[in-house]
C-alpha positions in Angstrom: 24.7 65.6 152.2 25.1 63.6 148.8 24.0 67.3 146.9 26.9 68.8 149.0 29.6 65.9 147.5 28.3 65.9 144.1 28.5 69.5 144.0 32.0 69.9 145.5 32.9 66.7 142.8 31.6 68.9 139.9 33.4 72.1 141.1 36.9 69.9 141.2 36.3 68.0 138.1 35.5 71.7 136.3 38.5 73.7 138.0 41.1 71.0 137.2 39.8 69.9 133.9 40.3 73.7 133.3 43.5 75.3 131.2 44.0 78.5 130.1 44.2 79.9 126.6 48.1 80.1 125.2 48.6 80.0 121.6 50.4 76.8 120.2 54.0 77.4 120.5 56.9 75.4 121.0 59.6 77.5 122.4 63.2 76.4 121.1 65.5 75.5 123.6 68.6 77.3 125.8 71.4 76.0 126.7 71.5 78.8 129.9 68.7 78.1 132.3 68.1 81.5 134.2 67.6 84.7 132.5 68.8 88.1 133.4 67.0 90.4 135.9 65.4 93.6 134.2 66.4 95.4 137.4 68.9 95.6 140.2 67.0 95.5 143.5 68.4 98.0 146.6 66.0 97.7 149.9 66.3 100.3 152.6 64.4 98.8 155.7 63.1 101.1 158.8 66.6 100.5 160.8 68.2 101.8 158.2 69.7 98.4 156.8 70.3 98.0 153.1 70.4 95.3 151.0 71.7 94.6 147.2 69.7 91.3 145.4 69.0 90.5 149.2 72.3 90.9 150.7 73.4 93.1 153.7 75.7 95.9 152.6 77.0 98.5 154.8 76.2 102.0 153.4 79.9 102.8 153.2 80.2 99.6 150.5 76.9 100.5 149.1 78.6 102.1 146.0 81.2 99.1 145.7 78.7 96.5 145.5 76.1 98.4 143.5 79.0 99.6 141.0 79.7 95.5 141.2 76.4 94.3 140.4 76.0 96.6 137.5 78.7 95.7 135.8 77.9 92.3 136.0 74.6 93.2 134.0 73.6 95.3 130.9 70.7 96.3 132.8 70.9 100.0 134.0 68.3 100.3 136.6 68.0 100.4 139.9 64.5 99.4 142.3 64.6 101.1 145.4 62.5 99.5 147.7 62.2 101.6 150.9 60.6 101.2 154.0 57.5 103.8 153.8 58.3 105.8 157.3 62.3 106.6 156.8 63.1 109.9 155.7 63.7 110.8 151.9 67.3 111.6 152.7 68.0 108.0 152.6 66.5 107.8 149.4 68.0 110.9 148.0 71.7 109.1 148.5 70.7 105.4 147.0 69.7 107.5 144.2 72.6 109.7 144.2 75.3 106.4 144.2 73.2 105.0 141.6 73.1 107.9 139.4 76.6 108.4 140.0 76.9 104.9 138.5 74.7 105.6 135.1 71.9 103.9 136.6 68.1 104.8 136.2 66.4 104.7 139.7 62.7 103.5 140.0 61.1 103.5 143.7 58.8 100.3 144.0 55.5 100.7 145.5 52.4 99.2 146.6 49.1 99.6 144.9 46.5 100.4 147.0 43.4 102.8 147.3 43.7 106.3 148.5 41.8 106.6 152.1 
């Protein structure tokens, strides 16, 4: 029993004594605290619902509110994440709106072995 705790002791006192390797740097400071996404997220789910950074949008605003969130960023691309059994039609027009928009479109996936 006492090999059990001194072993579990030593396995804490390693893992937390434990820091990874960074190089010495001191950042300077910001005066704006969040930085600006590298991508404006869309997600089609299996109802069809879509979404905009998480919100609900009706697919007849879809362009408003994409065109919207664009323009309040300089970045130009769009991540479509879709639910993996709808149809590619419903990919085929979030593309289309964001293309119309002069967005790039990227379609997120999940890594994963082929069976």
């Amino acid at each position: 029993m006492t090999d059990i705790i001194f072993l579990l002791l030593l396995f804490l006192l390693i893992t937390t004594s434990y820091s990874p390797k960074t190089l010495p740097i001191d950042l300077p400071l910001s005066t704006h605290e969040r930085t600006e996404p590298v991508q404006v997220n869309v997600t089609v789910t299996a109802q069809p619902a879509y979404y905009v950074e998480g919100k609900r949008v009706a697919f007849n605003q879809l362009q408003n509110v994409l065109e919207d969130v664009l323009a309040k960023t300089s970045s130009k691309v769009v991540l479509l994440h879709m639910d993996k059994g709808l149809s590619i039609a419903h990919m085929v027009k979030v593309a289309d709106i964001a293309n119309q928009l002069g967005a790039a479109v990227s379609i997120a996936t999940e890594f994963g072995k082929k069976r």
